[in-house]
N, C-alpha and C positions, 0 to 999 in steps of 0.2 A: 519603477524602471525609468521612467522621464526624468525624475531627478537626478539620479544617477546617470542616465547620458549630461543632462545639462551640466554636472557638476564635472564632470570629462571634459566637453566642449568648453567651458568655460577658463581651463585651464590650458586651452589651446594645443589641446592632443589632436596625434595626428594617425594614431591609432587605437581604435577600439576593442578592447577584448569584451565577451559577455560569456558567462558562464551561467548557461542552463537559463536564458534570459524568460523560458516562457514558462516554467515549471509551476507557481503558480498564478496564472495570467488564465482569465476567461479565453474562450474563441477569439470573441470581437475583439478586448484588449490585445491578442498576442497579432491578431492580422494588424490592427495600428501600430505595434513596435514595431512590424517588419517593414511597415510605408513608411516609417521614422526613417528605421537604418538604409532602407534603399536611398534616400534622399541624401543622407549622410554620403552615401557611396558616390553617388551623381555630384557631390560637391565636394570628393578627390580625397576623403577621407577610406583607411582603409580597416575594416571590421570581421573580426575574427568572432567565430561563433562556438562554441564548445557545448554540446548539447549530446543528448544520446539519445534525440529523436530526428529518425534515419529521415521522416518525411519532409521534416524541414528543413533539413539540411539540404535535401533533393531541388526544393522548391526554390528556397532563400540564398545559396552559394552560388559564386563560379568554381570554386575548387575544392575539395576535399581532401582530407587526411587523415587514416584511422590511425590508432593508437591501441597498441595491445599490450600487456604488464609492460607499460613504459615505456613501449621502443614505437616507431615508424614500421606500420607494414605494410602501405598503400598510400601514394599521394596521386590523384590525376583529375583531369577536368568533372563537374560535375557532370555534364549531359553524356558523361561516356561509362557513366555508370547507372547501377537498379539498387536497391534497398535489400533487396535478397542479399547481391553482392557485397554490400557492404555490412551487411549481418553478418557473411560468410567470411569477412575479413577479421571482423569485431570479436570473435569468439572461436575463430580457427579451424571452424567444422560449417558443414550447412545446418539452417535451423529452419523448424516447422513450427509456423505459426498455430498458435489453438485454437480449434474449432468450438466455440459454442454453440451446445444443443438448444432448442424452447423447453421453457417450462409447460408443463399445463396442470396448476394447484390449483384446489377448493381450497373455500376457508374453513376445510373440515381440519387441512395440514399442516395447522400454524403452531409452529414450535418456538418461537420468540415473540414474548409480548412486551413490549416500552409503553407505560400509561405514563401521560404527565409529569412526565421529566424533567426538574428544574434544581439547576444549581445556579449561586448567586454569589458575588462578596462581598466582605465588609460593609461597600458602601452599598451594595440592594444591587448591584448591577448585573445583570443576568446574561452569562455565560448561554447555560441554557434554560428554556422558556417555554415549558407546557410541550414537551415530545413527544411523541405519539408511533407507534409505527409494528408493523409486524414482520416478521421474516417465516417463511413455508417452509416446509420438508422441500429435497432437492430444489430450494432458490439459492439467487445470488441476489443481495439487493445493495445499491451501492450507492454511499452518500456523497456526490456531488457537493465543490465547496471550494471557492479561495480562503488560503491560510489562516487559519485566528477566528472561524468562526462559530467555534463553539467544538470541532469533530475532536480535537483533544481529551475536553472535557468529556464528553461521551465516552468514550473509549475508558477514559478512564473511571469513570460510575459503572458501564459494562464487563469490565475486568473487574472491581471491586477493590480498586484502588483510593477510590471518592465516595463519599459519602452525598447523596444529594439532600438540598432543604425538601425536597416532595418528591413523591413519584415511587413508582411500582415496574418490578422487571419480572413475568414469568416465562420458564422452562417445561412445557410440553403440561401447560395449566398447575405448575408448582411455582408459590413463588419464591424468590430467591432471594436472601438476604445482601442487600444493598450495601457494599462497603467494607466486606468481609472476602479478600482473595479465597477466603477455603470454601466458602461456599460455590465461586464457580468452579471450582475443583468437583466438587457433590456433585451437580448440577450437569456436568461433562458439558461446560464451556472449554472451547479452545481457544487460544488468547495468542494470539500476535503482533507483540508492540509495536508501536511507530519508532521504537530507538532502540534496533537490536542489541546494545552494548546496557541497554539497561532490562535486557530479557535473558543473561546470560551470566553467569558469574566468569568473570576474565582467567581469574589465577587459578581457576579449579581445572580439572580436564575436562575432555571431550565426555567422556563415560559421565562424570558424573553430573556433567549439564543434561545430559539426557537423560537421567535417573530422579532428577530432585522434585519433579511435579507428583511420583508417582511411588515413594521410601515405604513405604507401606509393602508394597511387592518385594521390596529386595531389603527385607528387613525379617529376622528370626530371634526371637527372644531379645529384644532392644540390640541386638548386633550386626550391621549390613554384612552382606555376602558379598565381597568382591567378585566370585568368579560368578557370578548370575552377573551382577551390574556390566559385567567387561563382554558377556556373551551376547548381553542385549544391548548394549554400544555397538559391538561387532555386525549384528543383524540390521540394527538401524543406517549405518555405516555405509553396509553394501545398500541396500533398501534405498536409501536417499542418495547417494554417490557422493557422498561428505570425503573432500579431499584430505583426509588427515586421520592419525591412528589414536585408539580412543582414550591412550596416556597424554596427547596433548593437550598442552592448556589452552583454552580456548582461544586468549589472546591473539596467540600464534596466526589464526584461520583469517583467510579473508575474507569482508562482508558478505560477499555470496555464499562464501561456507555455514559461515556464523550463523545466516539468515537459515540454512540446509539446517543448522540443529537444534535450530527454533523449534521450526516447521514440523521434521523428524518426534521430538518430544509431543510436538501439539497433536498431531497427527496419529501416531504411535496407539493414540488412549480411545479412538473411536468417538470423538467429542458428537454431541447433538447439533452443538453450536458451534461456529469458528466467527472468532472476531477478528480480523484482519485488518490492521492497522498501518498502511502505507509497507504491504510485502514488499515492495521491488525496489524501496529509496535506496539507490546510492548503489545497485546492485548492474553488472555486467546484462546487456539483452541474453544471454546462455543463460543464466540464475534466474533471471525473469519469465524467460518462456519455463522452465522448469518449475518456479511456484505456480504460475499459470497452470498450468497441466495439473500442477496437484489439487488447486482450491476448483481445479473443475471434478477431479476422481471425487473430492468429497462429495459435490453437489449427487454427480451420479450415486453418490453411498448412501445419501437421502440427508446429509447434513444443513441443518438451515446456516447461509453465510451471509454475512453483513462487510462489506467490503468497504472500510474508509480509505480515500486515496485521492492527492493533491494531482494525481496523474488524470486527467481527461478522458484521455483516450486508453488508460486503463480498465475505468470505466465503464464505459462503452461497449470494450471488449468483451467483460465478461458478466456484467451485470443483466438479470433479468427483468429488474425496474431499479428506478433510478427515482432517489430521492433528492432535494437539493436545499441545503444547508445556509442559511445566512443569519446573520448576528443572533444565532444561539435557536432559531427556529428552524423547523422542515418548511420550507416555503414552496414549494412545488412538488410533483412527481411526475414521471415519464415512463411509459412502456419503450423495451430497450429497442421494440421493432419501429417505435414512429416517438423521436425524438426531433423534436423543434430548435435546434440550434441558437436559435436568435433568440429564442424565449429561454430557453438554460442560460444562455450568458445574462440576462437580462434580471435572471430573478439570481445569479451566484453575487451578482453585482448590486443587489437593491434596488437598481431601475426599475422592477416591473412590479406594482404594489400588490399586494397580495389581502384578502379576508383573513 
């Protein structure tokens, strides 16, 4: 992000745009770009911030202006507004923040086991690096991490998209075959990618993105049944409040919806496990607080969840330990009730050396 101002100022702008400037930025990093831009501001430069995090905008503005499919529908001083109100602007209704319950597991309840997790390339350099880690019945556990440090990779060895050089994944003491999409299908992993436009087929419809994890059900001597597939599109539909009827092509939907028939599908099959892969990138605070609420219904359903997300204070929200991610290792972990701030940024960063 420094370079990127520099390469601005150096071209003698006289106005700054930054788009989502903190998205992945430690604590400590995101509080020095804002001592940056205040300074910027003190020296008559003017900076426009585009963020869909209401507290900073709260904190870091003099004025505000929400945006709703497109148009203006609030502009006025910051200190004359609250973050309620401006959620209430954002998404055209009032919204209710989710409440997370505690957990309280034994390690009698551990339904995700990661031994020794390493993937590597060509040249030996390791993505990831001996991983380790469990997930409980009704947990949240959530891997803390600036970008690129290996959570992709993950994710993807845990969906069964990767193949890794070592390492062992079980499901409720079964292990699972490493590398093989059907087997988390077996297994009742629920998978939700970081790049919803690659968890969905575009040109097909509504109905039948919600159908394809599970052909087996809606299948009778090798020939689908339409009118089963369309009545469980229809239930799923109403069920998740997917703005769209289940002959549309998926294309059509907007990120929040798209992201609704993810979830809907993932959700739908009673998974053990839910792999959550950046729910809420790119999605409206309404779609947000709405996965939120759901990946907390599973925990209450005794689902173990592993929640990766470049989001912080997503994090925080709903995770019941916190793990944290740097150049392809777990380098730390955190109870969600006594989290040390300055030592999360410290070890997301490499600063803080680790055993």
């Amino acid at each position: 992000q420094r370079v990127e101002i520099l390469k601005a100022l150096f071209r003698d702008c006289r106005v700054l745009i930054l788009d989502e400037p903190t998205a992945v930025l430690t604590p400590r990093d995101t509080q020095s770009l804002f001592e940056i831009l205040l300074k910027l501001r003190e020296q008559g430069l003017a900076v426009i911030i585009i963020t869909h995090k209401l507290e900073e905008a709260l904190q870091h503005s003099q004025r505000v202006t929400v945006l709703r499919h497109g148009k203006v529908v609030g502009s006025q001083e910051t200190s004359g507004t609250t973050s309620a109100e401006l959620a209430r602007r954002m998404v055209g209704r009032q919204t209710t923040p989710v409440q997370r319950t505690a957990t309280t597991n034994t390690s009698e309840s551990v339904v995700l086991e990661v031994s020794d997790l390493s993937v590597a390339d060509k040249r030996g350099v390791h993505a990831l690096n001996a991983v380790n880690f469990q997930v409980r019945a009704a947990e949240i556990v959530g891997i803390a991490g600036v970008a690129g440090n290996g959570q992709s990779e993950l994710v993807s060895v845990l969906t069964g998209m990767l193949q890794p050089q070592r390492g062992a994944m079980r499901v409720r003491g079964q292990t699972v075959a490493l590398g093989d999409p059907r087997a988390c299908t077996h297994h009742k992993i629920g998978r939700i990618p970081e790049d919803r436009l690659r968890g969905v087929i575009g040109d097909l419809s509504v109905a039948d993105n919600l159908m394809m994890e599970q052909l087996d059900l809606f299948t009778t001597i090798g020939h689908l049944q339409p009118h089963a597939i369309l009545e469980h599109a229809q239930r799923l539909i109403n069920d998740f409040q997917i703005k769209a009827a289940p002959s549309d092509p998926v294309r059509t939907l907007s990120g929040g919806n798209i992201q609704k028939v993810i979830l809907a599908r993932t959700l739908a099959q009673d998974p053990a496990v839910v792999i959550a892969a950046q729910p809420t990138r790119g999605v409206d605070i309404g779609a947000t607080e709405y996965v939120h609420q759901k990946l907390l219904e599973q925990k209450q359903r005794g689902a173990a969840i592993l929640l990766i997300s470049e989001d912080l204070d997503e994090i925080l929200l709903l995770s019941d330990r916190i793990l944290v991610m740097y150049n392809g290792r777990l380098v730390g972990e955190f109870d969600s009730a006594a989290v040390d701030m300055d030592r999360l940024s410290l070890l997301m960063t490499g600063a803080e050396k680790t055993g």
